[in-house]
Every structure is written in C-alpha cells, then in structure tokens.
N, C-alpha and C positions, 0 to 999 in steps of 0.2 A: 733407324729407331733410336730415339731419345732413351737414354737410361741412365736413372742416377746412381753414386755411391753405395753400394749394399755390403750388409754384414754376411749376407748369406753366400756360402762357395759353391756353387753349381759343380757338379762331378759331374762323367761323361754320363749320359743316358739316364742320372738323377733328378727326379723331377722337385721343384721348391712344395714343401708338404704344410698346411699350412690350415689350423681347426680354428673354427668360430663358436663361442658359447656364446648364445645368448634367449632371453625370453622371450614370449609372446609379446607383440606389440612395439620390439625393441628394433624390430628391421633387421634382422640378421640376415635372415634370404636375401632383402635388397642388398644388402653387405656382401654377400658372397658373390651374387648376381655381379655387380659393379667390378670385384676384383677378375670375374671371369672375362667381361666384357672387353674390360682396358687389358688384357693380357691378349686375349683371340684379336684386337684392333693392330697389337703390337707384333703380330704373326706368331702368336706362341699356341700351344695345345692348351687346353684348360677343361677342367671339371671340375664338378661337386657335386657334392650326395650331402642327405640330412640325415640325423637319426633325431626324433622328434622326443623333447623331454617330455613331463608330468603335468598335469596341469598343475594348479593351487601354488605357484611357487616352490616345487620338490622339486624341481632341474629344468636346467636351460635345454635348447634344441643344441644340438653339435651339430654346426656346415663346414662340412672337411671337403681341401682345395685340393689341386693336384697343379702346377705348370711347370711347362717342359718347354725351352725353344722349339722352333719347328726344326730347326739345323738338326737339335739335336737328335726329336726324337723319330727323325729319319735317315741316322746314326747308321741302324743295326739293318737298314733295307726294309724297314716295316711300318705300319703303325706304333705308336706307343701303347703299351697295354698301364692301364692307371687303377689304383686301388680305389676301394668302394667307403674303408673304415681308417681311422687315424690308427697308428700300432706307436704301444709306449714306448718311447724314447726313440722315436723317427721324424721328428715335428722341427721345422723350421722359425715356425710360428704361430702364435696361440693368441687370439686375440677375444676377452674375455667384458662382456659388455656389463657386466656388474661384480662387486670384487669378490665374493664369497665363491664364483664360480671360475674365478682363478684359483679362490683352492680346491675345487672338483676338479681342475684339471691335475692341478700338481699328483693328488690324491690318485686321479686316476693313473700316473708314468707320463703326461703327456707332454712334460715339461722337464728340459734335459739341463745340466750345468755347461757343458760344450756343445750347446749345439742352439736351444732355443731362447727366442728374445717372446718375450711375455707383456703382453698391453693390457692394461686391467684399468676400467674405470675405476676409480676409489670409492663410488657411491654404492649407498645398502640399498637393497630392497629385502623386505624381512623376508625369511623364509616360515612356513607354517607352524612349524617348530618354534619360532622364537618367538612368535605373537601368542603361542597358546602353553608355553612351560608359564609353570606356575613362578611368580616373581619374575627378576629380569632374567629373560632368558635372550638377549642379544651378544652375539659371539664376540669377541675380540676383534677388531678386525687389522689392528697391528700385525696378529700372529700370521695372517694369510700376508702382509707384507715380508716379517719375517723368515718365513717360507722361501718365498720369490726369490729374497736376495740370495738361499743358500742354491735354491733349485732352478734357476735360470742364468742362461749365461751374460741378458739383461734383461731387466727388470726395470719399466716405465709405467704408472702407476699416477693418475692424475684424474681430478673430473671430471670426466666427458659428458655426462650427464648433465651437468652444471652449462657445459658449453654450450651446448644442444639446447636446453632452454631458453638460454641468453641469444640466439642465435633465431629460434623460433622454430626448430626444430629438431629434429629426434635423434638418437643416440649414433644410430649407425652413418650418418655423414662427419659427426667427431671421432668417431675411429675411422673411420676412413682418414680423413685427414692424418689421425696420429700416425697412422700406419706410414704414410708418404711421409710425413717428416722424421718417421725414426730412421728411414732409409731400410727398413727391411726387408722390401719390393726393390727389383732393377728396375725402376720404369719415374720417368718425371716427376714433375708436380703437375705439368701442365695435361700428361696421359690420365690422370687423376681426376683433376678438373671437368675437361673434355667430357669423362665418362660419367660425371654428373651433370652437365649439361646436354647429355644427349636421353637420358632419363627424361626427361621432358615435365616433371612435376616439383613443386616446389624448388624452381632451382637457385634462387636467390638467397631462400631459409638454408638452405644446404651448403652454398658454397659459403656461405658465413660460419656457418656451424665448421664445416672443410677447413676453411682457414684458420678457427682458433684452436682445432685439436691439431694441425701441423706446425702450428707454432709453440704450442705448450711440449711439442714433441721436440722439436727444435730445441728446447731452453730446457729439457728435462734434466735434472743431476744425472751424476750417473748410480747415484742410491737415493732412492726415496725415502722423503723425512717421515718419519711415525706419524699417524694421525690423530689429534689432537680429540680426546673422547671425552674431555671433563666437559660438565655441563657450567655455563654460566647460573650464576644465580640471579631468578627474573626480577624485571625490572619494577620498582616502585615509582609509580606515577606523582610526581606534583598533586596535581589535581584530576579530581573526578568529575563530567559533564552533568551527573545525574547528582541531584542534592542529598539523597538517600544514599548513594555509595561514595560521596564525599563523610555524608559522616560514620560511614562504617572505617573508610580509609582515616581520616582524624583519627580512630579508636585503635587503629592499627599503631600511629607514629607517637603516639602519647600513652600509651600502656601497655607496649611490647616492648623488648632488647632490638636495635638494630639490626643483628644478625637471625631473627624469625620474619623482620618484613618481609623479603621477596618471597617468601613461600607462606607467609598470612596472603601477600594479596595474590597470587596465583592460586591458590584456594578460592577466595573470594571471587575470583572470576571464573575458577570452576563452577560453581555450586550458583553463581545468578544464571550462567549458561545452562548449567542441568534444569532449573526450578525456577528460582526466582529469587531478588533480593532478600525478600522475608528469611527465606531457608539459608542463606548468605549469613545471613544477622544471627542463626540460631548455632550455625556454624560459631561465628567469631566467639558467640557466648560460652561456648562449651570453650572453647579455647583458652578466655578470658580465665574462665575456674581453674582450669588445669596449667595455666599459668601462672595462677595465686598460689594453687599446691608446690607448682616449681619454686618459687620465692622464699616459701615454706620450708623446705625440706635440703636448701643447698644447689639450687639452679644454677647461679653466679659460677658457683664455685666447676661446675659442670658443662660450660659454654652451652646453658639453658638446653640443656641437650634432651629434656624431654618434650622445654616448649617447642622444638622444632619439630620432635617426632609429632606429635601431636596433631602441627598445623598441616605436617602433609599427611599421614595415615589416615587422619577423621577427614580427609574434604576428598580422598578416595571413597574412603567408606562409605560418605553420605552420598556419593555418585556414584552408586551403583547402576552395571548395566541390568538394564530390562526392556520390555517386551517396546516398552516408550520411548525412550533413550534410542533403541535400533532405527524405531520406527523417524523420529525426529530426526536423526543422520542422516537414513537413506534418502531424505525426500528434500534435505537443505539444496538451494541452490548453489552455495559453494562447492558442493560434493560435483555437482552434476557439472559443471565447469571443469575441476580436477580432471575426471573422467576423460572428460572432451579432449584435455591437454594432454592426458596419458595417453590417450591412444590416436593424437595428431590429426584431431578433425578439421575438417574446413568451417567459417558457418555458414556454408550451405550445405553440409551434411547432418544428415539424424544419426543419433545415437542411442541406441537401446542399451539398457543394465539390464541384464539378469539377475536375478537374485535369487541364492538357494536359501530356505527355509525349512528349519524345523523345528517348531516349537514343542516344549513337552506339555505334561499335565499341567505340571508346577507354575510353566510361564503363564498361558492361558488362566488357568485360577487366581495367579497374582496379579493378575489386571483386575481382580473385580472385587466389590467391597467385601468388606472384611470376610462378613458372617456367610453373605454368600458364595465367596469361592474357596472357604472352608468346606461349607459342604457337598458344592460341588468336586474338590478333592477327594472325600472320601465316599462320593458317589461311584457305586461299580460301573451303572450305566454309561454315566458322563464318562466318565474312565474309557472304558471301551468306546464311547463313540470317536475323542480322542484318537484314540489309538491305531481305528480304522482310519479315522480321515488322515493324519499325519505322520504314521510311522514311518513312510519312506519319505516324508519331506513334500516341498513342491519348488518348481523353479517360475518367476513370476516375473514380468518385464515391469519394472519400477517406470519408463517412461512412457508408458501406456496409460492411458485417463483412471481407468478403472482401477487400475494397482494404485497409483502415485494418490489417486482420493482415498483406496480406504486405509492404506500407509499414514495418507496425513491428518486420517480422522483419529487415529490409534496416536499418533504423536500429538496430535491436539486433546489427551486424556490428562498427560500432567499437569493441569490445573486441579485434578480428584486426584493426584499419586497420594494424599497425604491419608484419605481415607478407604486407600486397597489393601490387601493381602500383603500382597510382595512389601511393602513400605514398613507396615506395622512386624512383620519379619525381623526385617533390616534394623530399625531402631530399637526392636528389642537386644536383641544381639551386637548394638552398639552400644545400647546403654550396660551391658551385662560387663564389656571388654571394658569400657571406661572407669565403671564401679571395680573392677581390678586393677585398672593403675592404682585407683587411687588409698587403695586398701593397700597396697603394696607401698606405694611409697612414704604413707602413713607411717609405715611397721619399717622403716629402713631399710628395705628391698628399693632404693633409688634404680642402682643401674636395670633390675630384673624389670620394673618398672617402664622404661624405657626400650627393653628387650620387647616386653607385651606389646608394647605401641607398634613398633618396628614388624613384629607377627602377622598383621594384619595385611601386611606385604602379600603374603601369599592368596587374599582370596581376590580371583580377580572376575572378569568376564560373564558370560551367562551360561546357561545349559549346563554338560556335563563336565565344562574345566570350573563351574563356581562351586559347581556342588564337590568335585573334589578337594579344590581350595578348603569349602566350607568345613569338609570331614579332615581334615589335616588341621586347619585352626583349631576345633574342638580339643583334638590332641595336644596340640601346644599349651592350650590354655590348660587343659587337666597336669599337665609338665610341669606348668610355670607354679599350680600351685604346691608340687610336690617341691620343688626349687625351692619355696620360702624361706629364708636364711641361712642357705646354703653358702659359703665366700664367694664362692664359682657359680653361685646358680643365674648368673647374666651369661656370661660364657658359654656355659649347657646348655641354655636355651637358643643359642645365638648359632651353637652347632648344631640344635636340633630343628632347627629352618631350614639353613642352609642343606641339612638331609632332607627335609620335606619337600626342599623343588629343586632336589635331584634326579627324580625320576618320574615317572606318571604312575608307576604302578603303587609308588608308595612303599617299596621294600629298603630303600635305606631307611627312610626314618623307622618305622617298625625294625630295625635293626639296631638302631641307635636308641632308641627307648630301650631297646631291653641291655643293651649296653652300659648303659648312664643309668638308668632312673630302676632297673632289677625287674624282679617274678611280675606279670600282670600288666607289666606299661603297653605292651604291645597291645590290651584291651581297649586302652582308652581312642576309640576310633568312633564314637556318635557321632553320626551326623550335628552340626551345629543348627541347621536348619530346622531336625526334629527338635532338639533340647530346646529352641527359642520360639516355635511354632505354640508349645506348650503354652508359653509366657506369655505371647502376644492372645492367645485365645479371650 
C-alpha cells in the first residue's frame, strides 16, 4: 500500500477520528463516502455515521470517520468495535465545508491545539440569523480564523468553494483534494484520485476541482492571512448605453463630489432595477436637494458626509421589499440558473424550487390601490378570510407553469406600484424622515442630521422583521427629536441604533432609551407604519 507523509500518530488499536461539517447540497456524504472507500481499497476498517443538521441554514450535517489498519484492528484477536459520535477533543480531523462551521466545531470541543489540523473553506453562506437581524448582521469572519489559530494544532483555511466552481463542480471534491494535500490521510494522491474515478459521475469536473484544492493545500502558509472584509467602492461607468441613464449619469459627475459617485450610481442602478428609470430620476432629485442643503450647512468641511448618507439610505429606502419585488426575483431567469449551479445539475436534469410563503393582511392589501386595500384592511371579513387561508403559509413549486405564471403576473404589477397601498405607505414615511434631516440640519443638528440618515439602516426586509425595523425606526426618530441640540445628540443616537439591532426582542434599545433619553422614552414604540398609514390616507 501507497501512503503518504502524515501529521497524524496512529497508537496501537487507535483508530484516525475524523468529522465532516457540512450542508445540504454541499456533498458531504459523497465526502465521507470517498474517504471510506479509498481507506477499505487500502485494506483498512472504515466507518461513518451522520447526525443530520437543521434545515434553513441553522447547522451543517456532522459525517464522523473512524479508520483503523486492518493489521491493527486485529491486534486484540477481534473485530474492531468503532464509535458512532465524534467526543470533544478526540478528533484527528475536522474538515469544515463552509467557514462559520468551523466555528461550530471549535465551539463545539471538536477541535484540539495538540492533536487536530482543521480544513475550513473560507467562503460564507449566511446563516438565518444574519439575513434577518435588523442592520448588518454578518459575523466577523476573521474571529473564526482567529479562533483556529489558537484552537488547532493546524489550521488551513482557503476557498474551496471558489475552486469548485472554477473547476465546474462542487465543494466536496475541493476538500477532498485539500485533505490529500495537507497530508492529513496516510494514503497517496493517486488512492485519492482512483476513488474519484471509480465514482463514475462527473469525473473530470471533480478531478479538476481535486487538483486545485491539493495544491492550494500544498502552498498553504502555515497561518492564514485575515480575510480581506472592506468593501470596494462601486464602480462608476464612462458611459451609459441608454440616453436617459447617460443623462442621469452626466448629473451624477457634474453636480456631485467625487467621493458620493460610486454610491449615487449604485443607487441609480438599484432603483432602474426595482422600478424604472423615471423613479431613478426621482431618486437622483431628492439627492440633488439634499446635497444643496449639504453645500449649505458645511458639507466640504464634513467629507459631504450627509451627501453620501443620503445616496445610499434613500435608494434602500425607495426599494423596499414587497409582495412585487419577491415576486420579480423568484421568477428571473438568473435566479433559476443560480439554483441549477447550487445544487450541480446536469442540463438534462429538472429542477424544482420550492417555495415557502406567507403573506400577511398587510402584504396582500399593499398590492392594491390605495382606497381599496385601505379598506380591505380594515375589513374583519377579508381579515379572517386571510387568515384561514394563510396562516400556516403554503409551499408552491416556482418551476411549475402554474406557480411561475401567477408569480410572474404579480411581478408584472410594478408598473401600478406607484398607485397601491404599500407605496403611498413608504413615501410617506420617506418623505416624513427626509423633512427631519432637513429641519435638523437647518437648526445646526449637522452631525444628528446624518445620524437620522444613517437610521434608516434598520428597516429592512418584509413581513414581521419590516414591521419590527418599522416600530424601532419610530423610536429613533421620536430620540433624535428629543436629541435636538444636545453636544452629544449624534453620539446617542448612533448608540441608540446600534441597541435597536441588538436584539429581536427589542430590550436593549428600550433599555437604552430609558438610560439616555429618562421617564417615558421606553413609550416611544408606535409602529411607524400606523403613524404614516394616517398621512398617506
């Protein structure tokens, strides 16, 4: 038997222990599959067991190894007896197919300073938590590096993911590879090999993929560099194909500061993508005024720090999700591609999406014009019909004729978003938040001014994380007007955000109001949606 260089000391009657994290779709079974195969080829004992994680991205599957020579483990005159569960701090090897679930293992013991080498693709897949905290809620993902280096006896951290696409296929033949090149297996490159080509499916995508995660494993430091989280600022185009967003782009480079271009036109290509040019145009205009007031009041002197808040808070704002918006996504043909690619189809295979839905009262009434899904909100009947039909939701296959047409007939409505419900909502409560920059900055509240812009951070998404955003904004903005000429009152409010998507339930900030602002702040909790429901009537 071939075997290469290993880190790992085999004891007598000690078998190599050895957990696999990873998610659905990620190939972790065939990952386990493959290491069992080239081990039992190689004449050794091998197992695995899974413990299966969570759906929605709340945890990976765990496929924990067991190998044992065969020499050895007929040692003692008997079979080997092999464990069913990984036990902390007995792991050889931890091979972790997205990075955040290298820190589930460390988190969990599973991950020793003498004992285990640790493979972690460096790529994110968000977990639920981070798509739905209010503001940004994406974790660090230095610290799970930092971790590694203290809690692993090596730590190799590169992206396989990356490789895997490049390669034309999927994550688990890049770990595989890495594995073989970290030397952390006894066993060749070419036992390796072999055991993908006896797979008999995509084996060219795979041994390609094989190849560039044993050589990035080959060439790996022996400490992984920090991952580089700053964002670029997006790119400003020369020129526009369309003569209408050429002269919206002109009004960009001739009456803005250099440093609001890349996020005036990354705006601008939000809001054509949401709506349309026109709404683009209506965008740049509000921009334009609140740029005058910048100019006005000390901008220069402030690295135009409100015109920048500005161009990106209002071209989130104006794109908010709704029932449209969803609908327009789910049904693009770029998605249904993605899809394809995530989960390594051939094209001669179908693939079905699922989709879970639950609309509320509120969504449903905001699709329809004004006056009428006014009152159908405060219809009991409609209310309850509602409520029978959707409160547990439905799940609906989007590549199905039937779903995907009346999907795309609801995403074919924003040409009318300007005269529904949900719209006339939304820009009233834009216009409410902008008429407070601009009264503040007016009165010499610059920076608090720019704190308000910045606010509007927290309302994101639809259903019941907008509405809580919504009822937290309210709060902020009744703060910001207690804050008026306060020294500190940009400060306090800059702390009282940062408390609002602390939590879900909303008990820092209600702690922090009554801390900062005294008797009664923890009241200021209206919904924002009711206060501006009024005004749009």
């Amino acid at each position: 038997m071939n075997t290469a260089k290993t880190d790992i000391v085999l004891h007598s009657g000690t078998p190599i222990k050895i957990a696999i994290l990873a998610m659905g779709g990620q190939g972790g079974g065939v990952l386990a599959d493959w290491i069992v195969e080239m081990a039992e080829n190689a004449g050794w004992w091998a197992q695995t067991t899974s413990v299966p994680g969570v759906a929605q991205r709340t945890g990976a599957t765990i496929y924990y190894l067991e190998l044992i020579p065969e020499s050895t483990a007929h040692a003692a005159g008997k079979p080997p007896t092999l464990a069913m569960m990984p036990t902390p701090g007995d792991l050889d090897l931890v091979v972790a197919a997205e990075l955040m679930e290298a820190g589930r293992a460390m988190q969990r013991g599973l991950v020793t300073p003498d004992r285990t080498t640790l493979i972690t693709s460096s790529h994110r897949s968000y977990a639920v938590g981070e798509k739905a905290a209010l503001g940004n809620g994406i974790a660090d993902p230095n610290k799970v590096i930092d971790a590694g280096r203290e809690s692993a006896k090596r730590l190799m951290c590169f992206d396989l993911q990356e490789m895997a696409e490049r390669a034309g296929s999927v994550i688990s033949a890049s770990l595989f590879g890495a594995i073989a090149g970290s030397g952390a297996l006894p066993f060749a490159r070419e036992a390796f090999e072999e055991t993908v080509r006896h797979g008999g499916k995509g084996v060219e995508a795979s041994l390609r993929a094989f190849a560039l995660g044993f050589d990035a494993a080959q060439k790996a430091p022996s400490t992984p560099a920090a991952i580089d989280t700053s964002r670029p600022a997006p790119d400003v185009p020369e020129r526009a194909a369309n003569p209408e967003v050429q002269a919206l782009l002109s009004k960009v480079k001739a009456g803005f500061p250099a440093e609001a271009h890349g996020m005036l036109v990354a705006g601008l290509r939000r809001l054509i993508d949401y709506q349309d040019i026109d709404y683009a145009a209506e965008y740049l205009q509000k921009c334009t005024e609140l740029h005058a007031l910048d100019a006005r009041h000390g901008g220069e002197a402030h690295d135009w720090a409100l015109t920048n808040a500005a161009a990106h808070r209002l071209a989130v704002a104006m794109s908010y999700d709704d029932v449209i918006r969803v609908a327009d996504l789910k049904t693009r043909g770029s998605r249904f591609e993605r899809v394809r690619q995530e989960v390594g189809a051939n094209s001669d295979q179908l693939v079905y999406t699922t989709e879970y839905m639950h609309p509320r009262l509120e969504e449903i009434c905001g699709t329809l014009p004004t006056g009428l899904g006014r009152w159908l909100e405060q219809s009991k009947g409609f209310g309850g019909f509602v409520k029978r039909r959707m409160e547990k939701g439905r799940r609906v296959k989007t590549g199905t004729l039937t779903w995907f047409l009346a999907l795309y007939a609801v995403s074919g409505m924003r040409r009318f978003r300007r005269s529904l419900l949900r719209h006339q909502i939304e820009t009233a409560q834009i216009r409410e938040w902008l008429d407070r920059v601009v009264r503040l900055a007016g009165n010499g509240n610059y920076a608090l001014a720019v704190e308000v812009l910045h606010c509007r951070r927290i309302v994101k998404g639809y259903s019941g994380t907008h509405d809580r955003g919504d009822k937290r904004f309210a709060s902020l903005m009744n703060a910001a007007d207690k804050l008026v000429g306060q020294k500190d009152g940009a400060a306090t409010l800059q702390k009282l955000l940062k408390a609002a998507m602390a939590d879900e339930e909303g008990r820092q900030l209600e702690t922090q109001l009554g801390l900062l602002l005294g008797a009664g702040a923890s009241n200021m909790t209206q919904p924002a949606n009711a206060m501006f429901s009024r005004q749009a009537a």
